[in-house]
C-alpha positions, 0 to 999 in steps of 0.5 A, a space after each residue: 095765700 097769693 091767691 087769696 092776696 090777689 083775689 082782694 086785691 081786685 074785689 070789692 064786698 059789700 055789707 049793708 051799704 058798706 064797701 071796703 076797696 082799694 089795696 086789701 079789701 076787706 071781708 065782711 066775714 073777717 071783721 066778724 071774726 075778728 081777724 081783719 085785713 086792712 082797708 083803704 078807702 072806704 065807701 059807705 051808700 056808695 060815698 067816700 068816708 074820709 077818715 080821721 085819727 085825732 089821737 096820734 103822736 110826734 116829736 121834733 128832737 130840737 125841742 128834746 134837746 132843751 131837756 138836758 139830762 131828762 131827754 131820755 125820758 121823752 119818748 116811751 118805752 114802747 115799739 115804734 119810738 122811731 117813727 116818733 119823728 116823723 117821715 112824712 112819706 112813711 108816716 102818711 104810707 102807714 096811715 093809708 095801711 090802717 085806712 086812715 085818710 088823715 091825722 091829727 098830731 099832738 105832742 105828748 107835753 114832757 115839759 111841765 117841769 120846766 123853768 118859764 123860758 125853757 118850756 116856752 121855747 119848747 113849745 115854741 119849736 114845737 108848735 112851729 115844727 107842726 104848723 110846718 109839717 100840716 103846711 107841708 100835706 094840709 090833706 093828710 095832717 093837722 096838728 093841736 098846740 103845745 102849751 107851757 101849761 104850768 104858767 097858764 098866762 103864757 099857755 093862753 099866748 102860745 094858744 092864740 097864736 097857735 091858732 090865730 098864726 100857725 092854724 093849729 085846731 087847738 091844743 094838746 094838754 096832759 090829765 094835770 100839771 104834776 097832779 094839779 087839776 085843770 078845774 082849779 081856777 089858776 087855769 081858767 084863763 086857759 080853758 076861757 081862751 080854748 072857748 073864745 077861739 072856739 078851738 079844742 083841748 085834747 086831754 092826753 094823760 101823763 100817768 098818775 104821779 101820786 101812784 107811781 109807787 103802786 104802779 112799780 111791778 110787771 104789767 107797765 101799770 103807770 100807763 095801762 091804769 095810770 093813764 085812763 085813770 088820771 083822764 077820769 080825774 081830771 074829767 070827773 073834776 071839770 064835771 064835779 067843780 062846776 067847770 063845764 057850767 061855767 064854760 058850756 061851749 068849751 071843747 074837750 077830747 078826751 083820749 083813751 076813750 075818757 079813761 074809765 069814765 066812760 065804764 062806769 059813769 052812773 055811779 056819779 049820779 049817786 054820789 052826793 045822795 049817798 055821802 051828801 057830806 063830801 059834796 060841796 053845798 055851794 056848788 050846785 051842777 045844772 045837770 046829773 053827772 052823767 049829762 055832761 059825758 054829752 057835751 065831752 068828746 071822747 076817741 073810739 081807743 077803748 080796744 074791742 067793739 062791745 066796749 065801744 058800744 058801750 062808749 056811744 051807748 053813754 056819751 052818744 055817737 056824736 061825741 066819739 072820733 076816731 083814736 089810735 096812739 099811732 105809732 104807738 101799737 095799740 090800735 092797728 086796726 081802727 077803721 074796721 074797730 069802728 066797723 065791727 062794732 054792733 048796733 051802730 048805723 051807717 050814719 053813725 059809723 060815717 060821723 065817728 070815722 071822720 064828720 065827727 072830728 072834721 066839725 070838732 076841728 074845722 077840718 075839710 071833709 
C-alpha cells in the first residue's frame, strides 16, 4: 500500500487530454471502477481547470443565538455538523481533498419563521459574516446572501446591499416560505431585484412541510424525498405560472440536481393536452415545459454518472455546476463525479467543473 501511495504521489496518467496530478493522483482505471482517489489539480489538453463547489454550507453561531428555544434545530442531524462553522484553514484543506479549488457558501435559511426585526438581524449577521470570510481568501471563497424571505421588501434591501455593499454573487433561498411559493407575485419584487443585478438565487430546499407526517419513519425521508421534491415544486411552479416569462433573464440554481425534475421532465409537456381542465386558460407559456429546464441552472448532486448524464442530456451542459453539500457527506468525490460520467467532452467537463459557475456568478477563472 505505500508503495502504490508513493507511486501516486509522484506519477501523473493521462486519458484523452485528461491529467490528474498533485498529492493523490488519480487512475483512469479507478474512475472506471468506481473507487476513486482524490485529485488536485486538474489539468485538461494541458490547462489548468479551476474548479468550483457552488453547492456548500456555513454557519455563524451568533446569528443562531437569535433563535432562542429553535437554535437546536439549525443545524442537521448529520456527520460533520461541526465543520459548519468554519475554519478557514480545515475548510479550504478539505476542499483541496476533493479537488475543489473553490467554493460558494450559502447558509441554509432556518429563519423564515421569524418576526421582522429578528430575521433581519439574522441575516444581517450572516451576510456580514460571509463577506468577511470571502474577504478574507477571495481565491477560495464566494458566498450567496441571506434574505428574510418571508417580508420580500426587506428580502429585496438586504439583497441589493449584499450584492452593491458586500460582493456577495446573490442570494441563498429555501424551495418556499413555509410552503408558500416564490412564483406567487408577493415575491416578485424579489425575483425582479435578483434580474436587475444580474445576480443569481440559489434555491436550496427545506423539506416539504405539508408532508411532515408521511415522512415520519426510518430512511430520513423529510430530507432524501422531501428536499428534491419541494425543489421541483417550486421549479414546476415558476415554469407553470408564467414566472420565467415574465422574468427571462432571472438566474436560477437549483441544488440537488433540481430535485426530480430533471428525471422525469417530459412528462410536463403533456399536462394540459391530457387534463386541459386543470390548466389555466389565461396563462399561455411561450415554450414547452420542458424548454425552460435551458434557461434554469442546476448543480452535478445527482450521486452517479449515468444520472448526470441524463441531467445534461435535458437541460444541457451549459446549465450544470459543480454541487456538493459539503461538509454534509453526500458528495466526497465530485471532480471525478464529473469525470466518470459518459459521453461528455473535454469542454464539457471544463465548463461543468468550473467556467460554468465562474459566468454564472462573475467569479475569476
Amino acid at each position: 500500500m505505500n508503495s502504490r501511495r508513493s507511486f501516486l504521489k509522484t506519477s501523473a496518467k493521462t486519458l484523452g487530454g485528461l491529467t490528474f496530478c498533485g498529492c493523490g493522483l488519480l487512475h483512469a482505471a479507478e474512475i472506471q471502477s468506481g473507487s476513486p482517489k482524490r485529485i488536485t489539480p486538474v489539468f485538461i489538453n494541458g490547462k489548468r481547470v479551476k474548479t468550483i463547489d457552488v453547492h456548500a454550507h456555513c454557519l455563524f453561531q451568533d446569528a443562531i443565538d437569535l433563535m432562542g428555544d429553535d437554535a437546536k434545530s439549525v443545524a442537521p442531524p448529520t456527520k460533520g455538523v461541526p465543520e459548519h462553522f468554519i475554519k478557514i484553514n480545515e475548510r479550504i484543506k478539505a476542499m483541496e481533498g476533493q479537488g475543489i479549488d473553490m467554493q460558494v457558501l450559502s447558509v441554509n435559511p432556518y429563519w423564515y419563521r421569524q418576526d421582522r426585526e429578528t430575521a433581519a438581524e439574522i441575516c444581517r449577521i450572516n451576510n456580514q459574516s460571509l463577506a468577511e470570510l470571502c474577504a478574507l481568501r477571495p481565491d477560495k471563497f464566494a458566498a450567496f446572501a441571506a434574505l428574510s424571505m418571508q417580508y420580500p421588501d426587506l428580502a429585496v434591501q438586504q439583497l441589493e446591499d449584499a450584492v452593491k455593499k458586500q460582493g456577495l454573487r446573490g442570494a441563498a433561498i429555501g424551495g418556499s416560505v413555509l410552503g408558500q411559493d416564490f412564483s406567487d407575485p408577493k415575491f416578485h419584487p424579489v425575483l425582479a431585484k435578483a434580474q436587475e443585478l444580474n445576480v443569481t438565487l440559489f434555491i436550496h430546499p427545506q423539506s416539504t412541510p405539508q408532508l411532515a407526517q408521511r415522512f415520519k419513519g426510518n430512511g430520513w425521508m423529510s430530507n432524501v424525498i422531501g428536499n428534491p421534491l419541494d425543489t421541483t415544486i417550486a421549479l414546476q411552479h415558476l415554469i407553470y405560472e408564467g414566472v420565467l416569462d415574465k422574468y427571462p433573464q432571472l438566474k436560477v440554481l437549483a441544488a440537488h440536481g433540481g430535485g426530480f425534475l430533471g428525471s422525469y421532465a417530459p412528462r410536463m409537456d403533456h399536462s394540459c393536452f391530457v387534463s386541459p381542465q386543470n390548466c389555466n386558460p389565461d396563462i399561455v407559456l411561450k415554450k414547452k415545459p420542458t424548454e425552460y429546464l435551458n434557461q434554469l441552472y442546476f448543480d452535478s448532486l445527482v450521486f452517479t454518472p449515468e444520472a448526470l448524464r441524463h441531467l445534461v442530456a435535458q437541460v444541457g451542459a451549459s446549465q450544470v455546476v459543480i454541487g456538493t453539500d459539503h461538509p454534509i457527506p453526500w458528495e466526497e468525490y465530485p471532480v471525478e463525479h464529473v469525470m466518470s460520467t459518459p459521453g461528455l467532452s473535454n469542454a464539457q467537463r471544463v465548463a461543468i467543473l468550473g467556467g460554468n459557475a465562474a459566468r454564472l456568478l462573475g467569479l475569476k477563472v
